[in-house]
PADRENDO-467630 format. One record per residue (C-alpha): residue in three letters; chain; x, y, z. Coordinates in steps of 0.001 Angstrom, whole numbers, plus 500000, padded with zeros to 6 digits. Layout:
BEGIN
<rec code="ALA" unit="A" X="X" Y="Y" Z="Z"/>
...
***
This chain:
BEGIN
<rec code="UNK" unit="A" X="149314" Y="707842" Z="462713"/>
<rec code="UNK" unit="A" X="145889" Y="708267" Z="460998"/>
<rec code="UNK" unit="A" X="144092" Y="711211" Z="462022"/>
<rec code="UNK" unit="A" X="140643" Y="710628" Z="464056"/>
<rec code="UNK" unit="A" X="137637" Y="710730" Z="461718"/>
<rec code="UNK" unit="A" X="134507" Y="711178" Z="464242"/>
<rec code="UNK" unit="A" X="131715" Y="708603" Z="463340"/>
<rec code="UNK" unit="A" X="128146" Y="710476" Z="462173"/>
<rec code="UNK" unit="A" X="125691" Y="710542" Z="465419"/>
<rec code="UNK" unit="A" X="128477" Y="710333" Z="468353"/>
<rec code="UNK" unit="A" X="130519" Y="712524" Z="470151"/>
<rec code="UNK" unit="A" X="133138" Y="713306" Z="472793"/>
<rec code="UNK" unit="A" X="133582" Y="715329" Z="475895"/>
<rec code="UNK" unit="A" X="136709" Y="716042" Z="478085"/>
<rec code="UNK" unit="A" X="136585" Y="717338" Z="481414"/>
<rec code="UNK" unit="A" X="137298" Y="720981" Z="481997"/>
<rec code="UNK" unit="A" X="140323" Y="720868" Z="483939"/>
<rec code="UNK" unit="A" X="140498" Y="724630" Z="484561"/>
<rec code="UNK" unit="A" X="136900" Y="724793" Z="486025"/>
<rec code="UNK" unit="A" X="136868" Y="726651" Z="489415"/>
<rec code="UNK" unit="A" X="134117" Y="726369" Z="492263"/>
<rec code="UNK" unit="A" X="131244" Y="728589" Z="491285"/>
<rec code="UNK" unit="A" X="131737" Y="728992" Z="487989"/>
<rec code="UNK" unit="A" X="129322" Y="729002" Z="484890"/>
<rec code="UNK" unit="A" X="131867" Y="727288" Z="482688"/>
<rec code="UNK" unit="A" X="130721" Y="723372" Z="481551"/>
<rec code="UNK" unit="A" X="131861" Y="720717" Z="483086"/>
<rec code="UNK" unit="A" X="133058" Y="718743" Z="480127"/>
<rec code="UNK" unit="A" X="133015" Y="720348" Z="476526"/>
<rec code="UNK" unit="A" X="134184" Y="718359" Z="473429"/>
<rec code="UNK" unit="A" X="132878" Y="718035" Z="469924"/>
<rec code="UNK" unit="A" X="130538" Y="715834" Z="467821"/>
<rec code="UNK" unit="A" X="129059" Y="714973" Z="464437"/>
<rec code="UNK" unit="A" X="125642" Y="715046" Z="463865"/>
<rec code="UNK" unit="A" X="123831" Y="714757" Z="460631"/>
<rec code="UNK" unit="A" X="127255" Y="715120" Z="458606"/>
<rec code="UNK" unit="A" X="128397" Y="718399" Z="460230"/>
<rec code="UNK" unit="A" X="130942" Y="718935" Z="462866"/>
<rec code="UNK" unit="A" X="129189" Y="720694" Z="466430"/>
<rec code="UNK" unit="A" X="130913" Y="721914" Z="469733"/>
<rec code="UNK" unit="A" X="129433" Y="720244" Z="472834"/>
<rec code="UNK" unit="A" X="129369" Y="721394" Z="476565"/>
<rec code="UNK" unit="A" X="127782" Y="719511" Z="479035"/>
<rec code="UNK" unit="A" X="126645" Y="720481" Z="482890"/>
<rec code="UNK" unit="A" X="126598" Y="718569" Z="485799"/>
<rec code="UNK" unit="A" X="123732" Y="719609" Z="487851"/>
<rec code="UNK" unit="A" X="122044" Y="718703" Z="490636"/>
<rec code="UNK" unit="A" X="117913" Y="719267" Z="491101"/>
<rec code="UNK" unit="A" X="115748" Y="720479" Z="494110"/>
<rec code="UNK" unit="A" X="115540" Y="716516" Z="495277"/>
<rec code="UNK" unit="A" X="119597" Y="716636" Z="495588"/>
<rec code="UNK" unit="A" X="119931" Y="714351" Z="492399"/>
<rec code="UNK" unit="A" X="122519" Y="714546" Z="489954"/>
<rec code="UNK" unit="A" X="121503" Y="715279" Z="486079"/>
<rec code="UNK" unit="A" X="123177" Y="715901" Z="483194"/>
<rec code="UNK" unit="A" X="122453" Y="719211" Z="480411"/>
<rec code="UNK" unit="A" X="123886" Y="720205" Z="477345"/>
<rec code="UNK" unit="A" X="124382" Y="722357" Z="474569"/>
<rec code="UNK" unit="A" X="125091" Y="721670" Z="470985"/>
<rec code="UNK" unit="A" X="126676" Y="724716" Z="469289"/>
<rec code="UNK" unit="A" X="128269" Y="725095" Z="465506"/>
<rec code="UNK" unit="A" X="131874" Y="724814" Z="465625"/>
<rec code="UNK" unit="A" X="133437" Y="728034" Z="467224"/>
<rec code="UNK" unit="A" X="135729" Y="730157" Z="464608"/>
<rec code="UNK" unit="A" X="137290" Y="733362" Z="465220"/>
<rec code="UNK" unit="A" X="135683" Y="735264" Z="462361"/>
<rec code="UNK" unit="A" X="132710" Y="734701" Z="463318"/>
<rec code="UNK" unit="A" X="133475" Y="736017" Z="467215"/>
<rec code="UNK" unit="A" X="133310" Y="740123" Z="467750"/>
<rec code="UNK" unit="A" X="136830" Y="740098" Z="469447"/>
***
């Protein structure tokens, strides 16, 4: 099987299956390609003052464990 190449300007999200009530983890995280470069997505669902549902988002560079202090 050929491996996935991501398409420049889309992405993908999966749902956070390990997400518990009350916590500040996103609900769907995934990755992207934007501009030629590989980017880590999470994205929120949220909810406003008026009760409706909206959507928020971060775009990150890729995560790699040299660059994390642990």
């Amino acid at each position: 099987m050929a491996e996935y190449k991501q398409k420049d300007q889309t992405f993908s999200l999966w749902k956070n299956e390990y997400k518990k009530e009350g916590d500040k983890k996103p609900d769907y995280t995934g990755s992207g390609m934007i501009n030629g470069e590989k980017k880590d997505i999470s994205m929120w669902i949220n909810e406003d003052k008026n009760g409706k549902r909206y959507l928020s988002g971060k775009i990150n560079e890729p995560y790699t464990k040299e660059k994390s202090p642990f």
